[in-house]
C-alpha positions as CSV (number, residue, x, y, z in Angstrom):
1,X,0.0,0.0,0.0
2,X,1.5,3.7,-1.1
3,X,1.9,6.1,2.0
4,X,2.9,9.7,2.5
5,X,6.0,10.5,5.3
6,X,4.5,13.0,6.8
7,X,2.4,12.3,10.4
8,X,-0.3,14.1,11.7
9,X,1.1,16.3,14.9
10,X,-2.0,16.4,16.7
11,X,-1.7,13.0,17.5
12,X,-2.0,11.4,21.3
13,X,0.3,9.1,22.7
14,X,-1.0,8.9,26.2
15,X,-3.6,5.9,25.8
16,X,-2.8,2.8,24.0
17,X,-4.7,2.1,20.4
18,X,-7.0,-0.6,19.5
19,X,-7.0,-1.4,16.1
20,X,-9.6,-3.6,13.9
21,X,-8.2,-6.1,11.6
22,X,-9.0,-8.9,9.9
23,X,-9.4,-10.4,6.5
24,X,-11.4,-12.4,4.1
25,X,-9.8,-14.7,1.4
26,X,-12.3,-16.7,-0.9
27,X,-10.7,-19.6,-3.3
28,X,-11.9,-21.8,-5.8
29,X,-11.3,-25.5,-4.8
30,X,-11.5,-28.2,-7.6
31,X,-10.5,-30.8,-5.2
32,X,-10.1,-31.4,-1.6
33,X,-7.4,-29.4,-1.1
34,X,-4.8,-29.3,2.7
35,X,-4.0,-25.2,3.1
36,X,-2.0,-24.1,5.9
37,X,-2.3,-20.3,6.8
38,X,0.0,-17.4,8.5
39,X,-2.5,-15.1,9.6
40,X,-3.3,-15.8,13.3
41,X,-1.5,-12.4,15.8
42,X,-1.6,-13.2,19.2
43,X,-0.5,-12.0,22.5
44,X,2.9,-10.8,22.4
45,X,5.4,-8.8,24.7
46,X,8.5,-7.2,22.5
47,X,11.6,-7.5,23.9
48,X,11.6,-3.8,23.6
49,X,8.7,-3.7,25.5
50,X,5.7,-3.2,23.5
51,X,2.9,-4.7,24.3
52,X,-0.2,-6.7,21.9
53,X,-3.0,-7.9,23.2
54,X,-6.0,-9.2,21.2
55,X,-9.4,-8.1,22.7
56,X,-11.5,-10.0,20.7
57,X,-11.9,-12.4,17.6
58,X,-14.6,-13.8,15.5
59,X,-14.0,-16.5,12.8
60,X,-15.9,-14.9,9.4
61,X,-15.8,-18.4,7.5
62,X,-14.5,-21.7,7.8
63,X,-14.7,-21.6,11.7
64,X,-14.9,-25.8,11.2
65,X,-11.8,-28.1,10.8
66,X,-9.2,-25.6,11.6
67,X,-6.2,-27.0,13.4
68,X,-3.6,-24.2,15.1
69,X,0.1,-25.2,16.0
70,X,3.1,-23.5,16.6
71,X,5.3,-23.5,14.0
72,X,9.4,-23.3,14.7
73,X,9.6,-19.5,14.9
74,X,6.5,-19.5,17.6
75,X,3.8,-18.3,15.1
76,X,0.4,-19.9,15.4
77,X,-0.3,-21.2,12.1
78,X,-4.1,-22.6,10.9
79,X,-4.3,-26.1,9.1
80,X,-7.0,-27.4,7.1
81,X,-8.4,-28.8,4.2
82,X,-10.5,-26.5,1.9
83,X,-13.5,-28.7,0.1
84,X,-14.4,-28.3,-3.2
85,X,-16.1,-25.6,-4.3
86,X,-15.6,-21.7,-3.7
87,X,-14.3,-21.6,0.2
88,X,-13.5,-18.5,2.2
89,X,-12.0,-17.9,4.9
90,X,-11.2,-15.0,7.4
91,X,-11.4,-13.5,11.2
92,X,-12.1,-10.3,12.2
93,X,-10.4,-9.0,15.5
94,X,-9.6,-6.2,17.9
95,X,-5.9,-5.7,19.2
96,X,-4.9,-3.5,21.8
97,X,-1.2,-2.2,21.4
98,X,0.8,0.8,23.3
99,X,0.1,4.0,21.4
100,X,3.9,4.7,20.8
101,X,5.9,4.9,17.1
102,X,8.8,2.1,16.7
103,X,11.5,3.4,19.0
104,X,14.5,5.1,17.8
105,X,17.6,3.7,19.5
106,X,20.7,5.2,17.2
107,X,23.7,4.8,19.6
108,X,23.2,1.2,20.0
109,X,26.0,-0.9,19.4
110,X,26.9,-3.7,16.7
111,X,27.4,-7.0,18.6
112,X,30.3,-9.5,17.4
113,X,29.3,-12.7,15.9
114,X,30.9,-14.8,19.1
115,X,28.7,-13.0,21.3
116,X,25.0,-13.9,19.4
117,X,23.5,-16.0,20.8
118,X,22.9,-19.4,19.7
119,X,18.8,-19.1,18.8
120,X,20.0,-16.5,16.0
121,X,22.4,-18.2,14.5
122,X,20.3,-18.8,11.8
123,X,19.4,-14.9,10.8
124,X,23.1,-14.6,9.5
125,X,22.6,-17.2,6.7
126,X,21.3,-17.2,3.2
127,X,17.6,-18.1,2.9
128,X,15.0,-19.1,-0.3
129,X,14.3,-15.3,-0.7
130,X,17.2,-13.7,1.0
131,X,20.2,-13.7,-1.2
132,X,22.6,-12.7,1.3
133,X,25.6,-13.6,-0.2
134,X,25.5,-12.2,-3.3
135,X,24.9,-8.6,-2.3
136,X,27.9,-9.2,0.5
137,X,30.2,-7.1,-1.4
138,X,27.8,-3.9,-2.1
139,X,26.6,-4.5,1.6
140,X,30.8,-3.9,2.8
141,X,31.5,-1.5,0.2
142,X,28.1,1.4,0.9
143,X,28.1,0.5,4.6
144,X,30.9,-1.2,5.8
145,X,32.3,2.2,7.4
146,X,28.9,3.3,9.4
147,X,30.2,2.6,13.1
148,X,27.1,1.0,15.4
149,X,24.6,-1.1,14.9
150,X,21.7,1.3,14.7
151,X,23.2,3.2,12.5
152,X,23.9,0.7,10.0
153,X,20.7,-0.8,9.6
154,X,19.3,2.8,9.5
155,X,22.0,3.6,6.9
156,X,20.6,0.4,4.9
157,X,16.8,1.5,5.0
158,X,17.7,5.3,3.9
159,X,20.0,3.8,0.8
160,X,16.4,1.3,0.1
161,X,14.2,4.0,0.8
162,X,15.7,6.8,-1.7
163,X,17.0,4.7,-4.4
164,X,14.2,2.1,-4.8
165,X,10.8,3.0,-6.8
166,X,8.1,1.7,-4.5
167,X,5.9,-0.5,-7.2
168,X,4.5,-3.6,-8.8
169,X,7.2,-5.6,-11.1
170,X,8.6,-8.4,-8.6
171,X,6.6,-11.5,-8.0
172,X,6.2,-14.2,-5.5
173,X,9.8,-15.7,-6.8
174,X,11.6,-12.7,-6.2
175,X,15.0,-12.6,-4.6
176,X,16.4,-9.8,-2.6
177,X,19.1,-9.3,-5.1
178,X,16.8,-9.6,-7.9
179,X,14.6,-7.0,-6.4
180,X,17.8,-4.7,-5.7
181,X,18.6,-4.9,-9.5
182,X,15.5,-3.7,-11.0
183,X,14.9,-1.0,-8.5
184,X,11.2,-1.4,-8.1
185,X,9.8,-3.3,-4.6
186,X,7.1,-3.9,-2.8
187,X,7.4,-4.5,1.3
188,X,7.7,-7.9,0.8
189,X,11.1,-6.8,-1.6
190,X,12.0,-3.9,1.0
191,X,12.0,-6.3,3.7
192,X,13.8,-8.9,2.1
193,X,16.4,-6.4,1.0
194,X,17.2,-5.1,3.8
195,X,17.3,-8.4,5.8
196,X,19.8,-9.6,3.1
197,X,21.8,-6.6,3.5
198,X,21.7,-6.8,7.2
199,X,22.9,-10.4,7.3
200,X,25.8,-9.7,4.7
201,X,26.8,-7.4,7.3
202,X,27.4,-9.8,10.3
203,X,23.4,-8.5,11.4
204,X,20.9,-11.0,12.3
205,X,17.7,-10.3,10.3
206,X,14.5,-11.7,10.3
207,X,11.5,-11.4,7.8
208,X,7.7,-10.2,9.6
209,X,4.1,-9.9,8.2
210,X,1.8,-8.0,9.8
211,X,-1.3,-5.8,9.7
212,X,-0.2,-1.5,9.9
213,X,-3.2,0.6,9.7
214,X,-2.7,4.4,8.6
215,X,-2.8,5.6,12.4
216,X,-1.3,9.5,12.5
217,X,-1.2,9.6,8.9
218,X,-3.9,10.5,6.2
219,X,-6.4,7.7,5.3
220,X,-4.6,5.7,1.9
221,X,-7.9,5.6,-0.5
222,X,-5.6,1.9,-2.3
223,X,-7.3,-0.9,-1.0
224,X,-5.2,-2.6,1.9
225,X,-3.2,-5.4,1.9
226,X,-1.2,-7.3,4.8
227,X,2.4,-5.4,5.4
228,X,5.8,-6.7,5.4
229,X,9.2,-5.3,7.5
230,X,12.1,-6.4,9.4
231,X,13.9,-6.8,12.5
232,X,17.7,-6.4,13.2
233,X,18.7,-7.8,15.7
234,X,21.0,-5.1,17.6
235,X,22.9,-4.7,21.4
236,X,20.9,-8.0,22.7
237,X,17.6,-7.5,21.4
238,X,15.5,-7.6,18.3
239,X,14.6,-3.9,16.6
240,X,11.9,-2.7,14.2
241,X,12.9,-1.5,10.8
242,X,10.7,-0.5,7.7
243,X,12.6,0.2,4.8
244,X,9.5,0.4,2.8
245,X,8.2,3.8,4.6
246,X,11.2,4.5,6.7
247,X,9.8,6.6,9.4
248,X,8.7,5.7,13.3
249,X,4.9,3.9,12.4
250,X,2.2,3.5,15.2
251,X,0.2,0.4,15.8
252,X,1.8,-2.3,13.9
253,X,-0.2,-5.7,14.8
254,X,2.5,-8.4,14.4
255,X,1.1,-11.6,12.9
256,X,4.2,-14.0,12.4
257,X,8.2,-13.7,12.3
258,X,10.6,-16.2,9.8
259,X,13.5,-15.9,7.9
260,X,11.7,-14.9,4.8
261,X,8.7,-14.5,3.0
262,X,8.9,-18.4,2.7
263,X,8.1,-18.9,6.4
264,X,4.8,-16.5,6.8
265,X,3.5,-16.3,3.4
266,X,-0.6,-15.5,4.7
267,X,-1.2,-18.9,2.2
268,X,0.2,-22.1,1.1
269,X,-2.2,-24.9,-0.4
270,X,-1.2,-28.3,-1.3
271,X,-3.0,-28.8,-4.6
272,X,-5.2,-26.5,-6.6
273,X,-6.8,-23.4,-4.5
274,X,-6.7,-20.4,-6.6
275,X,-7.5,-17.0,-5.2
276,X,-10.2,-15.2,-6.7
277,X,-11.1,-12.4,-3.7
278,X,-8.8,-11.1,-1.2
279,X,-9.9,-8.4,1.5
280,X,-7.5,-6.8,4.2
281,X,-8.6,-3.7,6.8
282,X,-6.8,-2.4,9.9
283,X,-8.0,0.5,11.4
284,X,-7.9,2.9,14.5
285,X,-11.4,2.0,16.1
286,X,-12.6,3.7,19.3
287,X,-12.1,2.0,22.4
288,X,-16.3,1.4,22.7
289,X,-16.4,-0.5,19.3
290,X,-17.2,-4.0,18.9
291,X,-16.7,-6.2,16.4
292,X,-20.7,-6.4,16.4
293,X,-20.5,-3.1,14.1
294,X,-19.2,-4.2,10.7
295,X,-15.9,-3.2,9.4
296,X,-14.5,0.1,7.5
297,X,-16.7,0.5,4.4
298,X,-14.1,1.7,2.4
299,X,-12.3,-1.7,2.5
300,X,-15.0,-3.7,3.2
């Protein structure tokens, strides 16, 4: 989704936000078909200290045959097999998060590889959509100089930020490097570049899906979608980062961490499913609201 830079300064930061979200994806289903979905937020503490809470939650279809595990990276992930036929499926839900924008932390440090700990390990390694090794030598050469942590991740999502074209020309096969080459992204390419370029440098980065509703910012008239950024692991704990808008955001209702978009992609079916209608709100709503009122019109 397209976003201007600029906040709203009238905005309070005293109370914490609840924010409706949800979505509604309908298929058509030749065959009995397993699906698995990444879509499922939950209650979460940051290490940073953030706080996500969902209020309340109402299944809009397929509330039958849905299994929920946790997958390796502790998201809760749906299972089920879609019968033939057109099947939807969707929730609708109300979290509660701390009305505060990502915090800024710019004199934290870098940490050495010896001292990571063992659990992410794994962020510093090539994955199916982050090409890490193959932008090594760009990543060394633009920011091998920036001293701190902070400020070389930040120095990452300014270089993304003012040199790529937000807009449509990658697909779901899309590498970071790829998507560095041809200069146009989405936030699923944003997010995988700068986790690639964050790993090349010695940074553990990891891949997150989400919901981010236009709180403090004028309403986007382009139909929603679900939103993609990073984290950077930085001085012992994991950091925000959006390259795609590059600016403190409020309200962020984080569905599912991975290494890339392989890990939380919102669908993966097992057969023949193809989408034919996909819906996707998240929105300020007042504290009184209840998901008995029926959501945002304008992307509803």
């Amino acid at each position: 989704m397209t976003m201007t830079n600029t906040p709203r300064q009238d905005s309070p930061f005293e109370k914490p936000v609840r924010v409706r979200a949800g979505f509604s994806l309908t298929f058509d289903v030749p065959y009995a078909t397993p699906m698995i979905f990444v879509v499922q937020p939950q209650d979460r503490l940051s290490p940073t200290g953030t706080r996500q809470r969902i209020i309340d939650q109402r299944p809009l279809a397929a509330a039958e045959g849905i299994h929920t595990y946790t997958d390796t990276h502790g998201n809760l992930i749906w299972r089920t097999v879609a019968q033939p036929g057109e099947f939807t499926i969707g929730h609708d839900l109300i979290a509660e998060i701390e009305r505060r924008p990502d915090p800024q932390l710019p004199g934290l440090r870098k940490m050495m590889v010896e001292e990571l700990p063992d659990d992410v390990l794994q962020y510093l390694l090539p994955s199916r959509y982050v090409d890490s090794d193959l932008v090594s030598a760009e990543a060394w050469e633009r920011f091998g100089n920036v001293q701190g942590g902070w400020a070389q991740v930040q120095a990452v999502c300014d270089y993304l930020f003012d040199t790529c074209v937000y807009g449509y020309g990658s697909n779901s096969t899309t590498t970071a490097s790829q998507a560095l080459g041809s200069g146009r992204a989405v936030c699923r390419d944003f997010a995988h570049m700068g986790v690639a370029f964050c790993r090349a440098l010695n940074i553990p980065a990891r891949y997150v899906c989400g919901y981010m509703p236009d709180i403090d910012y004028p309403p986007d008239p382009v139909p929603m979608d679900f939103h993609a950024w990073f984290e950077a692991f930085i001085d012992g704990e994991w950091r925000t980062f959006d390259a795609r808008h590059n600016i403190p955001r409020t309200g962020r209702v984080l569905i599912a961490q991975g290494r890339d978009a392989s890990d939380v992609a919102f669908t993966t079916s097992f057969g023949s499913a193809k989408l034919v209608n996909m819906k996707v709100w998240a929105d300020e709503t007042d504290f009184d609201n209840t998901l008995d009122i029926a959501p945002n019109p304008r992307i509803f």
